[in-house]
C-alpha positions as CSV (number, residue, x, y, z in Angstrom):
1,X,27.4,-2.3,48.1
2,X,30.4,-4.2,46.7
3,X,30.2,-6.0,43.1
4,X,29.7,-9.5,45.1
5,X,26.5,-8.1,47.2
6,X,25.1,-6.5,44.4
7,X,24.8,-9.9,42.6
8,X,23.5,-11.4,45.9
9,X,20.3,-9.1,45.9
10,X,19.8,-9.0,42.0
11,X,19.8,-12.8,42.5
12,X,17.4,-13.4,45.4
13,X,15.1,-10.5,44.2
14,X,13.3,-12.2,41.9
15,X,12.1,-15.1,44.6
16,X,8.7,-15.8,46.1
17,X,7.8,-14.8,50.0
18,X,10.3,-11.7,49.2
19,X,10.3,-8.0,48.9
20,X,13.2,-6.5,48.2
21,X,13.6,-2.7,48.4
22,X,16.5,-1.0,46.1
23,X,17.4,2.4,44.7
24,X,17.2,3.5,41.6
25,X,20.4,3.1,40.7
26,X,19.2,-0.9,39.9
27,X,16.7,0.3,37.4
28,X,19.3,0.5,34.8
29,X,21.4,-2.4,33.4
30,X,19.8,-4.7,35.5
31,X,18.4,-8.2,34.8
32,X,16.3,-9.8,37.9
33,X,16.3,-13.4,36.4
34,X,12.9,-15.0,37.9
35,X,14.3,-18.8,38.3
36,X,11.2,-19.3,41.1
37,X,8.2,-21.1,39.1
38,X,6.1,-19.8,42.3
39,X,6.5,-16.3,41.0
40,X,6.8,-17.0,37.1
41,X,3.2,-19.1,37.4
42,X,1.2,-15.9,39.3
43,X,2.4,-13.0,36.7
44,X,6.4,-12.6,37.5
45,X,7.6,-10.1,39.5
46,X,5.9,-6.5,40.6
47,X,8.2,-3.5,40.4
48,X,6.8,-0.5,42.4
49,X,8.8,2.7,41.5
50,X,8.3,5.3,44.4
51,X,9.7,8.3,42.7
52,X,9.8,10.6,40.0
53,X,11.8,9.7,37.5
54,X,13.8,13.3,36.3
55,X,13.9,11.7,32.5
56,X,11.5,9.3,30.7
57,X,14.4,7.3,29.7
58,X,14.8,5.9,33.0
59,X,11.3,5.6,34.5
60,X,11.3,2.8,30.7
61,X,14.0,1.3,32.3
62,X,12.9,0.9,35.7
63,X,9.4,-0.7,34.1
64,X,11.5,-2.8,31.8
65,X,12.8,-4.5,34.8
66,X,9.5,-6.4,35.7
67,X,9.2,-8.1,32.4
68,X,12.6,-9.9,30.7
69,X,13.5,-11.7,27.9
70,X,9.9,-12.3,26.9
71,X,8.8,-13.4,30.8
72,X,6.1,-11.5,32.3
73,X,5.8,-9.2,35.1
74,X,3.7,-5.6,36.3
75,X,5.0,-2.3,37.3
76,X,3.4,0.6,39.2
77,X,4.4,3.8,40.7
78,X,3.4,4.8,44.4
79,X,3.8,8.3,45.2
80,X,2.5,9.9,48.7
């Protein structure tokens, strides 16, 4: 993805009727900013990780990403 659509998906992410499937590589450095009061008023957004993380350090990031700046959100990891 270029710079520009990489901004696109961070910014519609966060949004309600939406799933949004991204690598890892978004798990890091990333702020999904949840501007939607539909999904801000039922919890904030869900992160579902569907790997192993190789270090600790980045699973911590990848469940940092569901709750920001104080705003709430859940995280889970599906592995089959």
């Amino acid at each position: 993805l270029t710079f520009k659509e990489k901004e696109s998906e961070i910014k519609r992410a966060p949004q309600s009727n939406r799933i949004t499937l991204l690598t890892k590589e978004f798990g890091r450095g990333t702020d999904f900013k949840v501007m939607d009061d539909l999904v801000r008023n039922n919890g904030g957004p869900h992160v579902i990780q569907t790997f192993v993380s190789l270090q600790l350090s980045e699973e911590i990031q990848i469940k940092g990403r569901t709750a920001r700046q104080g705003g709430e959100g859940s995280y889970s990891m599906v592995l089959i």
